[in-house]
C-alpha positions as CSV (number, residue, x, y, z in Angstrom):
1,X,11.3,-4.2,13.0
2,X,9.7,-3.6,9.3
3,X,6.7,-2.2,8.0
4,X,4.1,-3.4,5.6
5,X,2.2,-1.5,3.0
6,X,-0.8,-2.9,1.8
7,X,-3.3,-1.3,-0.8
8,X,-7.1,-2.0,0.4
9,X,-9.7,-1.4,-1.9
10,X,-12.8,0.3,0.3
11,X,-16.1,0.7,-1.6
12,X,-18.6,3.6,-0.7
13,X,-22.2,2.4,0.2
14,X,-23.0,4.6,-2.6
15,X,-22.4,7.1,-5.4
16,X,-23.6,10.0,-3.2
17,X,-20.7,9.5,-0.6
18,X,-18.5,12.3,-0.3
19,X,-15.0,10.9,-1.0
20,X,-13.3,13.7,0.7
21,X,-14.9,13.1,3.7
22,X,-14.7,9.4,3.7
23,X,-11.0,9.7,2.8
24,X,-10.9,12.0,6.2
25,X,-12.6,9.0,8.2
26,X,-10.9,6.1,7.3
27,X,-7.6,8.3,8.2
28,X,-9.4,9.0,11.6
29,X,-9.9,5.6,12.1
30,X,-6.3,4.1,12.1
31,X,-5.1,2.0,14.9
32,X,-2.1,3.5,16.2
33,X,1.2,3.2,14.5
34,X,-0.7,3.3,11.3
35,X,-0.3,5.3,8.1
36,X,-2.0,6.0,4.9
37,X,0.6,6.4,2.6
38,X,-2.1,8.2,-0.5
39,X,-4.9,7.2,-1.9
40,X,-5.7,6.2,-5.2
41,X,-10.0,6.1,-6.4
42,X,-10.8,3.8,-9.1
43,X,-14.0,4.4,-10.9
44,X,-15.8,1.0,-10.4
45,X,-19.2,1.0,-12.6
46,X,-22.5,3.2,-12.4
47,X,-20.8,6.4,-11.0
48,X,-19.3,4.2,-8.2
49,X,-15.9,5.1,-7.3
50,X,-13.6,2.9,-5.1
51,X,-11.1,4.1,-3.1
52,X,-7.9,2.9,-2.7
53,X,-5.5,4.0,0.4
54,X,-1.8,2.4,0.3
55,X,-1.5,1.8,4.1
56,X,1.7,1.9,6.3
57,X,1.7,-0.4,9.2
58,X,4.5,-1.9,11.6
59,X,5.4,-5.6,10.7
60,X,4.7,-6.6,14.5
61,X,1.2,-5.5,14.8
62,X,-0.5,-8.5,13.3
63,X,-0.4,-7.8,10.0
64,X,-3.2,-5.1,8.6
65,X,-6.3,-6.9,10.6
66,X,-6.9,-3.8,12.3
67,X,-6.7,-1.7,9.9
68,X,-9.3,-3.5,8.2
69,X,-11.7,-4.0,10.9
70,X,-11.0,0.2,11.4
71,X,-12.3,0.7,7.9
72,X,-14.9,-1.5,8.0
73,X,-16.8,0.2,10.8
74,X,-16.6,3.7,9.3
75,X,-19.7,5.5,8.5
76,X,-20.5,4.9,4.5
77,X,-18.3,2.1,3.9
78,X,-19.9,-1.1,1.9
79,X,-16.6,-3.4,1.9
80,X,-13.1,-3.5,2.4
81,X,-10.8,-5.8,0.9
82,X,-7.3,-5.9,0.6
83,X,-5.6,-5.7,-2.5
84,X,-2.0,-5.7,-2.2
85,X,0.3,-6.3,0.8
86,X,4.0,-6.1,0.8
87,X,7.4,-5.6,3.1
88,X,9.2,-2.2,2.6
């Protein structure tokens, strides 16, 4: 069995979200077997910053579906929108 890593690009609702704290939630909000392998933030426009979590997930789950869907119903976030995926 292998694993993926995929980068996903999650954009805050707004400038005022904490990014600590959203980092936190979308790293309570894993399905299991899943890993955040670092983050990255990438400063998008008008104080916005993006941030951008390198996720570890087993190649037999489905791919990084519900990891997406996890991130997309945390408090704060706007979008999420994978960026990279890869075998390791």
């Amino acid at each position: 069995m292998g694993k993926v890593a995929a980068k996903i690009k999650v954009m805050p609702q707004s400038p005022e979200i904490d990014l600590d704290e959203l980092q936190e939630r979308l790293e309570d909000s894993l399905p299991e077997g899943a890993k955040i392998n670092g983050f990255e933030r990438d400063e998008v426009a008008f104080g916005l910053v993006a941030l951008l979590p390198t996720v570890i997930v087993p190649d037999d789950t489905g791919g990084t579906e519900a990891v997406e869907e996890g991130f997309s119903n945390v408090e704060g976030v706007e979008s999420v929108e994978v960026e990279n995926v890869g075998r390791i």
